[in-house]
N, C-alpha and C positions, 0 to 999 in steps of 0.2 A: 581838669575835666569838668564839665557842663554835667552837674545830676539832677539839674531840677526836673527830667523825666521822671523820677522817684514821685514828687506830689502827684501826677497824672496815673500811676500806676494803678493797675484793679489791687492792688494787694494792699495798699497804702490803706495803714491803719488795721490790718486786718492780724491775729493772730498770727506770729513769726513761725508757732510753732509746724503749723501747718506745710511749708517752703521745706525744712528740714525732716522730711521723713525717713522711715529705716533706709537702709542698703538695698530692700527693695523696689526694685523700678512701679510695681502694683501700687507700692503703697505713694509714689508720687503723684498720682490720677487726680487727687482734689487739688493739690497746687496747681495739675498742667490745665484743668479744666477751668481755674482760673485766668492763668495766663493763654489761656486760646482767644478771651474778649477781653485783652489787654492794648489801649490804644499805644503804650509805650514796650509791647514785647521785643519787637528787635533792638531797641536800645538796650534793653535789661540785658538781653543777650549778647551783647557786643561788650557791655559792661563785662560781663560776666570772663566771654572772652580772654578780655585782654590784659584783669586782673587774674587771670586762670584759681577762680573760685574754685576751692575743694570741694565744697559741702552746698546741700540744698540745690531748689529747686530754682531757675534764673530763666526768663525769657521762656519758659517753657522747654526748659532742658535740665534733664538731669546732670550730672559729673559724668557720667557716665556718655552720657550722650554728645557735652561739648568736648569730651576728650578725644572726641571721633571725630565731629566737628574740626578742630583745629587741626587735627592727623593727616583729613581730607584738602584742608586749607594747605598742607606744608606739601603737599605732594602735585595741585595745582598750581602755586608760584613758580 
């Protein structure tokens, strides 16, 4: 898989800790405000996807969010 979206991303270089916020959705707000002027967010997101990431914030979605995401995805095919 093609990651060189990674250099292109808004987050690139930036504190890690910030992507892994608590369990709550609130407290993801500075990641996803990042990833809202992210030229590579739906990659991040499809990354995120299709390694089915536990943790953190990707593409502008929380676990929480792409768990729903793909729920939605298996019900459309």
């Amino acid at each position: 898989m093609n990651m060189s979206w990674r250099n292109k991303a808004a987050c690139h270089g930036l504190d890690a800790s910030i992507f892994y916020p608590g369990d709550d959705d609130d407290d993801a707000r500075q990641a996803k405000e990042i990833c809202d002027g992210c030229p590579v967010q739906e990659a991040c997101l499809e990354h995120a996807l299709t390694r089915r990431e536990k943790e953190g914030v990707w593409g502008g979605c929380t676990e929480r969010e792409r768990r729903r995401i793909i729920r939605q995805r298996r019900r459309t095919a």
